[in-house]
C-alpha positions in Angstrom: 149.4 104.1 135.0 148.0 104.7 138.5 145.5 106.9 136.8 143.8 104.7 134.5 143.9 102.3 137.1 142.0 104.8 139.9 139.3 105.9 136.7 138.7 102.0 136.0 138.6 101.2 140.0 135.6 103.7 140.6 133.7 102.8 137.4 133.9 99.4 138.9 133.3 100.4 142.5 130.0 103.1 141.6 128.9 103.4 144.7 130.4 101.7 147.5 130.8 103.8 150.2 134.0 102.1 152.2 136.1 102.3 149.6 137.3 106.1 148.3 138.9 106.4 145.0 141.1 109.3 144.1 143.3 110.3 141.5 146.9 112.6 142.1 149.6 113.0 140.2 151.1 114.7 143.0 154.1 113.2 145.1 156.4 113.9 148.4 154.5 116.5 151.2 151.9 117.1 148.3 150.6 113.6 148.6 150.2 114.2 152.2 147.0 115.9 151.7 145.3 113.4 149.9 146.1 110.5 152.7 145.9 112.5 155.9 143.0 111.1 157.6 142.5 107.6 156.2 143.1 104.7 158.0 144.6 102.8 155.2 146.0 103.8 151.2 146.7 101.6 148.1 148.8 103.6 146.4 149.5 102.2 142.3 152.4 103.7 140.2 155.0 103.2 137.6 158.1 102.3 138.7 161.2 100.9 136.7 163.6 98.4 137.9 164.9 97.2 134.8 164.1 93.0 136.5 160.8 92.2 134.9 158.6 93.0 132.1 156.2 95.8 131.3 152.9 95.3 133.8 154.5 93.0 136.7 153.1 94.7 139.7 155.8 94.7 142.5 153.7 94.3 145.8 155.2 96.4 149.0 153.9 97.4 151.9 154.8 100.8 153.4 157.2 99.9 155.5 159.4 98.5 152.3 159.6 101.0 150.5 163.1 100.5 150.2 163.6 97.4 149.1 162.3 97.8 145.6 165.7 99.6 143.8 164.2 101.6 140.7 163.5 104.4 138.8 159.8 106.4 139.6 159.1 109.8 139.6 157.1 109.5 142.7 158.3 106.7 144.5 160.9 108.7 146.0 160.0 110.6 148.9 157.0 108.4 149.8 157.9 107.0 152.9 159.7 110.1 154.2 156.6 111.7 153.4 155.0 108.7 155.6 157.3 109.7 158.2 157.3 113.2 158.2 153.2 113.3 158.7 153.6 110.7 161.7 156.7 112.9 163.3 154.0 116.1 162.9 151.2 113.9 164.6 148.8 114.0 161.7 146.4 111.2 161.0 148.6 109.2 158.9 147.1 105.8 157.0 148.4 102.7 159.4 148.2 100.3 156.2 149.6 101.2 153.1 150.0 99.0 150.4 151.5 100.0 146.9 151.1 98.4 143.9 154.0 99.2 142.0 153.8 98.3 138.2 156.7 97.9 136.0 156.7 100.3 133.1 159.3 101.0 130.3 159.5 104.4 131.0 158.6 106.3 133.9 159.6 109.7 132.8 157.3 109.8 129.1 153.9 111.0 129.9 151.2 110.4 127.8 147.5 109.8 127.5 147.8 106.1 126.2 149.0 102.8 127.5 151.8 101.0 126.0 150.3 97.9 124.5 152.1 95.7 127.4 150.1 97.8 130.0 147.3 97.8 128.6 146.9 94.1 128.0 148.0 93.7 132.0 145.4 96.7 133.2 142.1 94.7 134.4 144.3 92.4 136.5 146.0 95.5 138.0 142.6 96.6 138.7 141.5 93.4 140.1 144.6 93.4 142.2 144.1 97.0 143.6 140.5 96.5 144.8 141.4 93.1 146.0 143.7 94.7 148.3 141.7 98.2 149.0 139.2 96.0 149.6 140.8 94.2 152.4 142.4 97.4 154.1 138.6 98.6 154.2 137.3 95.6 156.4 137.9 95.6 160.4 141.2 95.7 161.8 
């Protein structure tokens, strides 16, 4: 989900230069080297908590990570990974925001959408710059 979401933010961005748009599927110390540096991150990703339906995004800041029970395969290990880069001194993000979006599945990869997600994928991308582009003005 993240994915199509990061390929359908920077076709909508072109080229605005505050806002950086990358795609990973990578997760726990890997993601460190795709944040380190940034002063803030929107991360999106599937995430399965069984309590709504298919395309709810679940809004959390970094610091709440674990407030949101579910089932992701890259949730876990986010905010130790936070953590860990901020113990080491690196130049961690001060404002992360996820956009976690409720999927059926998180463990099935494939290269198309479920019809649920797709039909909720422009909002999510809406949402996503919305909030990057926030995090991107002065504070």
């Amino acid at each position: 989900m993240g994915l199509q979401v990061a390929r359908e933010a920077r076709r909508q961005l072109g080229a605005q230069e505050d806002i950086e748009v990358a795609e990973s599927s990578e997760m726990g110390l890997a993601l460190l080297d795709h944040i380190i540096g940034f002063r803030a991150v929107v991360l999106v990703d599937a995430v399965k908590t069984g309590r709504a339906r298919p395309g709810c995004v679940h809004e959390l800041g970094g610091e709440d990570l674990q407030s949101l029970p579910s089932v992701s395969p890259h949730f876990l290990g986010v905010g130790e990974t936070l953590a860990l880069g901020r113990l080491l001194g690196l130049a961690m993000p001060q404002r992360v925001h996820i956009l976690a979006v409720e999927v059926e599945d998180p463990f099935t990869m494939g290269t198309e959408l479920t019809p649920a997600l797709q039909a909720a994928l422009p909002g999510i991308v809406t949402r996503a710059l919305e909030v990057a582009r926030r995090l991107a003005g002065p504070g």
